[in-house]
C-alpha positions as CSV (number, residue, x, y, z in Angstrom):
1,X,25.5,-10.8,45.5
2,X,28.2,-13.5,46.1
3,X,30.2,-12.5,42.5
4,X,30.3,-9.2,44.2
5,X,31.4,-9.8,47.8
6,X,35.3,-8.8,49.0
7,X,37.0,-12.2,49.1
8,X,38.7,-11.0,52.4
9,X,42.2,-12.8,52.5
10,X,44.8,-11.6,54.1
11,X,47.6,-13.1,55.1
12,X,46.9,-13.7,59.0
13,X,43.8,-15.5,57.1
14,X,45.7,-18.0,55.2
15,X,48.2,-18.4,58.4
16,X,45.5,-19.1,60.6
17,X,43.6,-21.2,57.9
18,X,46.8,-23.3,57.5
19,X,47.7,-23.8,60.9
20,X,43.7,-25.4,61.2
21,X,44.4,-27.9,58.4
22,X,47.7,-28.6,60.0
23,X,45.5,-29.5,62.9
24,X,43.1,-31.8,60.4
25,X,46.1,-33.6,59.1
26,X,47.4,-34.0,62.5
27,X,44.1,-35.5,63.7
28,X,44.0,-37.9,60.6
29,X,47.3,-39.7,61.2
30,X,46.6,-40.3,65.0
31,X,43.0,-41.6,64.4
32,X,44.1,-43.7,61.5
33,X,46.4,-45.1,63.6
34,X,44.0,-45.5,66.7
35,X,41.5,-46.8,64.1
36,X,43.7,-49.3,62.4
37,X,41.8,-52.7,63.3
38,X,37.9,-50.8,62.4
39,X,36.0,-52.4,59.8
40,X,33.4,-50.1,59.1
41,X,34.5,-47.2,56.9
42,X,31.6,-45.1,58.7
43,X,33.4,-45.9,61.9
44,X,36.6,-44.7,60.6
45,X,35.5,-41.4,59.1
46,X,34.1,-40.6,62.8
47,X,37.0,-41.8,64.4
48,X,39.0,-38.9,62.5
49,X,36.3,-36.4,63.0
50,X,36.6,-37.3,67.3
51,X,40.3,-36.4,67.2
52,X,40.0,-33.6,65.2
53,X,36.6,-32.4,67.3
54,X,39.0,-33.1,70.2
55,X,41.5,-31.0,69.0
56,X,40.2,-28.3,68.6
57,X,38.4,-28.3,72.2
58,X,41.7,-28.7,74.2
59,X,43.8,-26.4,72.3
60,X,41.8,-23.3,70.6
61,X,38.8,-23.1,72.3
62,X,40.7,-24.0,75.0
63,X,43.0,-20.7,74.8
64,X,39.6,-19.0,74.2
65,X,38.5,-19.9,77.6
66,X,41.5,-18.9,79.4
67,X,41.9,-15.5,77.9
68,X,38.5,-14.7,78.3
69,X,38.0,-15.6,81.7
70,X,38.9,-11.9,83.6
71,X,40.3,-10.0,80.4
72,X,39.0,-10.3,76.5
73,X,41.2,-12.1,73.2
74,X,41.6,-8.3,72.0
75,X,43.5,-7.1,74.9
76,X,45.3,-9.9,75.4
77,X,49.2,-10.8,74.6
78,X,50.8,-14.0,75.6
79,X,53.7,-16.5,74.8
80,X,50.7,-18.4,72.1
81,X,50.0,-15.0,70.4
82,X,50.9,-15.9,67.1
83,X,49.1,-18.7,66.5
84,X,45.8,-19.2,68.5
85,X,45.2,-15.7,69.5
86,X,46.0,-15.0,66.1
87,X,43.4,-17.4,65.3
88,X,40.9,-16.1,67.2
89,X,41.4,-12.5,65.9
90,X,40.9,-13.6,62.7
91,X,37.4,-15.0,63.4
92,X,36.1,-12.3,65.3
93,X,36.5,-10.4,62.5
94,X,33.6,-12.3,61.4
95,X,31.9,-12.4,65.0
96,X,32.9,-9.8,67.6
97,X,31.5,-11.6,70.5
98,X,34.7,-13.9,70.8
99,X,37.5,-11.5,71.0
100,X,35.1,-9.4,73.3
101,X,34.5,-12.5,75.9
102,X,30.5,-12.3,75.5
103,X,29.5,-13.8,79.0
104,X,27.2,-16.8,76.6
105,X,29.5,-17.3,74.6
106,X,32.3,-17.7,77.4
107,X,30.0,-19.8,79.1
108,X,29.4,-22.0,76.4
109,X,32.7,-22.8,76.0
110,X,33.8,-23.4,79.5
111,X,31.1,-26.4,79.1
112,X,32.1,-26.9,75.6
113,X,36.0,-27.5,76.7
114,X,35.9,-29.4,79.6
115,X,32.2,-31.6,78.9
116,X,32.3,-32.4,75.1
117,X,36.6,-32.7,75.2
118,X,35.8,-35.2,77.5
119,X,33.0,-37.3,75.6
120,X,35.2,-37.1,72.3
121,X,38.0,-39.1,74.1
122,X,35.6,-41.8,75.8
123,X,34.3,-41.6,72.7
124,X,36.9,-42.7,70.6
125,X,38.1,-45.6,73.1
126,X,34.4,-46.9,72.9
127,X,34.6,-46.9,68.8
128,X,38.1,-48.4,68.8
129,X,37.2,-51.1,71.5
130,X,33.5,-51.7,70.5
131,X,32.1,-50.6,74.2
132,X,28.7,-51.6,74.7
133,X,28.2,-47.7,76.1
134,X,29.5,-46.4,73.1
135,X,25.8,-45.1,71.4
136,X,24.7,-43.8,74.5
137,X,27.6,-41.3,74.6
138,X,27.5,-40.6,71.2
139,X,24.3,-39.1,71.4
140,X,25.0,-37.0,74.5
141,X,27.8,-35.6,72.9
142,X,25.9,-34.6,69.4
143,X,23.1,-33.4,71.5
144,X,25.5,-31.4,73.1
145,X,27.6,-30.2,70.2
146,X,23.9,-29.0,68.6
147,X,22.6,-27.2,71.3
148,X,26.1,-25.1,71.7
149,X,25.6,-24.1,68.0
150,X,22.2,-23.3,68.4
151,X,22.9,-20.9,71.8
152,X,25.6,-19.8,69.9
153,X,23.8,-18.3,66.9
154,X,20.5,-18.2,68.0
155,X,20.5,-15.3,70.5
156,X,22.4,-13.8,68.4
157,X,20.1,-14.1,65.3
158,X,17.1,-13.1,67.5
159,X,18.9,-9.6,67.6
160,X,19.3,-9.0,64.4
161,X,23.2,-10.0,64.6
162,X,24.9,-7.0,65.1
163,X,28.2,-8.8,66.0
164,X,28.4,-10.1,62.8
165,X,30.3,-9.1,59.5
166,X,28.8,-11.0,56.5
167,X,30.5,-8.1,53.9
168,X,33.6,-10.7,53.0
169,X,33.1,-14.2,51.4
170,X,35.7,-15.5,53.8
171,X,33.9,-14.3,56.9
172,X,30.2,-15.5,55.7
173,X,30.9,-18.6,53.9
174,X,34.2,-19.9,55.2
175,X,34.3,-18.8,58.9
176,X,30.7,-18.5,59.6
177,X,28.6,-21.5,57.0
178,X,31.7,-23.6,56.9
179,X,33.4,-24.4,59.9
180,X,30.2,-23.8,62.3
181,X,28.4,-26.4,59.9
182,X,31.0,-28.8,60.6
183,X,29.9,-29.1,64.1
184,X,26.0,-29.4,62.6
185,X,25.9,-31.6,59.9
186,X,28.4,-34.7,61.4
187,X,26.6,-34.8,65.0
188,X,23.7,-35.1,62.8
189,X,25.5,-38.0,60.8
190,X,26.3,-39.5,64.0
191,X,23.0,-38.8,65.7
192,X,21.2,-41.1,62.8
193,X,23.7,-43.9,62.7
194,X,23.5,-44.0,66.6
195,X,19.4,-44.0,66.2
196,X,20.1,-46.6,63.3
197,X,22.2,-48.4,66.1
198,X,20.0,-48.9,68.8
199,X,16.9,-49.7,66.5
200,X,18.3,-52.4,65.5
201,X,19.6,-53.9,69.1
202,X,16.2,-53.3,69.7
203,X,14.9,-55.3,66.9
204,X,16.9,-58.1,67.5
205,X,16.1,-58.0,71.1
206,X,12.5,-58.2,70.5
207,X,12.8,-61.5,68.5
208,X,15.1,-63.0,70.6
């Protein structure tokens, strides 16, 4: 039962958890700024979510890549130890396979990083400067953003999920529901208004 589950903080968890909503507060000032002139609330609210999406790619998953490309997070030591390998330690206490470089997972990433880093940017300059192209690469980069989470978890699910600790709340409902739900539920969000988007270009198309 939940009531009975070991809460799991420890003090690398709240560092690492605050260095993550330093990130989000970060990510809110520069895409309130880039997002100044929007009208549409919606708009706005994705705008903050691209930066922060953005973020996270180039820096900690990122860092991910780089150490586990050749070696793995849990051998590794570097000048960034304290904070993203840090962050990373943390998590895999709730998933082994990323301090362990599993080759999916690693791979993943690599396209993760590089692809969908790049989309959230274009992205944001086609919300911020209304470009006609801006639907179309919204929906590549949710469609993307899904299928990582499910070739993420799946696989592992199919194995029963031996890499995974469930025993703390932190691990289960803050590292594993919360965060990887983030990148579920939004593209989903943005997948519908996109759809909305285009049905209605379409609609108005039609009559014309």
């Amino acid at each position: 039962p939940v009531c009975n589950m070991d809460v799991g903080l420890s003090s690398r968890a709240f560092y690492c958890l605050g260095f993550n909503g330093l990130q989000f507060v970060f990510s809110l000032i520069v895409a309130l700024r880039l997002g100044k002139n929007l009208v549409c609330k919606a708009d706005k609210g994705i705008v903050v979510w691209l930066v922060y999406d953005a973020v996270v790619h180039f820096t900690i998953e990122a860092v991910f890549v780089v150490y586990s490309i050749g070696t793995t997070i849990d051998k590794t030591s570097g000048p960034v130890e304290d904070i993203l390998l840090a962050v990373w330690r943390e998590y895999g206490l709730a998933d082994s396979r990323w301090i362990h470089a599993d080759p999916t997972i690693v791979a993943l990433e690599i396209v993760t990083v590089i692809l969908c880093g790049a989309m959230c940017v274009i992205l944001i300059e086609a919300i911020v400067n209304d470009r006609p192209y801006r639907h179309f690469i919204q929906i590549t980069l949710c469609v993307c953003e899904l299928y990582g989470g499910w070739m993420t978890f799946c696989p592992e699910w199919l194995t029963g999920s031996p890499s995974l600790d469930t025993s703390k709340f932190i691990y289960l409902w803050c590292y594993l529901v919360f965060f990887n739900m983030l990148w579920v539920v939004l593209p989903v969000y943005m997948l519908y208004q996109s759809w909305t988007a285009v049905s209605q270009a379409a609609k108005t198309k039609k009559i014309e």
